[in-house]
C-alpha positions as CSV (number, residue, x, y, z in Angstrom):
1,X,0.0,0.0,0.0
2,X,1.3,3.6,-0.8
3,X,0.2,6.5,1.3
4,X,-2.7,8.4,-0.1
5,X,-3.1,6.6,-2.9
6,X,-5.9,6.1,-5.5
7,X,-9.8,4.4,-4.2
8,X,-11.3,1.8,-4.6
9,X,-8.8,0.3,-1.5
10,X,-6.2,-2.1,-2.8
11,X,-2.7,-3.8,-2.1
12,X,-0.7,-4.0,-4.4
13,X,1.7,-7.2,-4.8
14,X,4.9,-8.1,-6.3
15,X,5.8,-12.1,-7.6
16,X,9.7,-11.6,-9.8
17,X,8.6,-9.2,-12.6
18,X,4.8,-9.3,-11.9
19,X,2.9,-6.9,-10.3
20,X,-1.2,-7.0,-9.5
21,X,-3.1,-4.7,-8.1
22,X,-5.9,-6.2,-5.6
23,X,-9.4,-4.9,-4.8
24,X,-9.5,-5.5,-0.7
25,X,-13.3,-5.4,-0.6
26,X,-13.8,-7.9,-3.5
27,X,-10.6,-9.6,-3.8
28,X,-10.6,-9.0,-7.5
29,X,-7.7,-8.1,-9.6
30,X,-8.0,-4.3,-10.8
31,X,-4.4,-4.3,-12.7
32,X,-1.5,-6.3,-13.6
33,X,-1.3,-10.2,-14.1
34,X,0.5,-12.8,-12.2
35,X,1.4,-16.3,-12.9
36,X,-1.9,-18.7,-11.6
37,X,-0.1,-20.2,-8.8
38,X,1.1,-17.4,-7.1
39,X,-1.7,-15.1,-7.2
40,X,-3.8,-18.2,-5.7
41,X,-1.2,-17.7,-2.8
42,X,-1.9,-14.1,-2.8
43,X,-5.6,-14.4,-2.6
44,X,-5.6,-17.0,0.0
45,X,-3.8,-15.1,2.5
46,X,-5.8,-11.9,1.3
47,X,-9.0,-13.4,2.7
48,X,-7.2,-14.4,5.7
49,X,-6.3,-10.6,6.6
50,X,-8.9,-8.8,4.5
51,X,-9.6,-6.8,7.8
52,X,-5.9,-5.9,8.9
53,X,-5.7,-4.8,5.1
54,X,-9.0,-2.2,5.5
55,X,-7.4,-1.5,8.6
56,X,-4.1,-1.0,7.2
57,X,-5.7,1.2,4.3
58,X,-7.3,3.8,6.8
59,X,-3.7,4.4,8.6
60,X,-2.7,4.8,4.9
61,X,-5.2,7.4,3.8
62,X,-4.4,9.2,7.4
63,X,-0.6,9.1,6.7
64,X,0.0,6.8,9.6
65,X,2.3,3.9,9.8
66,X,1.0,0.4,8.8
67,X,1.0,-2.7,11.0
68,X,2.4,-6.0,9.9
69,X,0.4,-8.1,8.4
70,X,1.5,-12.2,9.0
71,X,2.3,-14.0,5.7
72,X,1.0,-17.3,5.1
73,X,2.4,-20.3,7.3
C-alpha cells in the first residue's frame, strides 16, 4: 500500500517481474497479471487478513504507519 493513494482500497503485490493490483473489498484483480499459482497464494492469504488490510488502508489514507500483516504459514 502507498500513502494516499488512488480508491477503490487495494494492495498491491509483487511475484519476480509481476505486479497486480488487488481490490481489498472484493478480492478482485484491478491491474497487472501474475502467474496462476502465485496469485492463488496471494488471494488466499488476502482473505485471511482482509480486515488488517482495511485497517491497514485507513492508517494509509491518514498518513499513519501500517502494521504488519503475518504471511502465510
Amino acid at each position: 500500500m502507498f500513502w494516499q493513494d488512488h480508491a477503490p482500497p487495494h494492495f498491491h503485490a509483487l511475484y519476480g517481474e509481476y505486479e497486480v493490483l488487488i481490490n481489498i473489498r472484493t478480492l478482485e484483480v484491478i491491474q497487472g497479471d501474475m502467474p496462476r499459482r502465485a496469485l492463488a497464494l496471494v488471494l488466499e492469504w488476502a482473505q485471511e487478513h482482509r480486515t488488517e488490510l482495511m485497517e491497514n488502508w485507513e492508517l494509509c489514507t491518514h498518513n499513519q504507519s501500517l502494521k504488519k500483516i503475518h504471511p502465510l504459514p
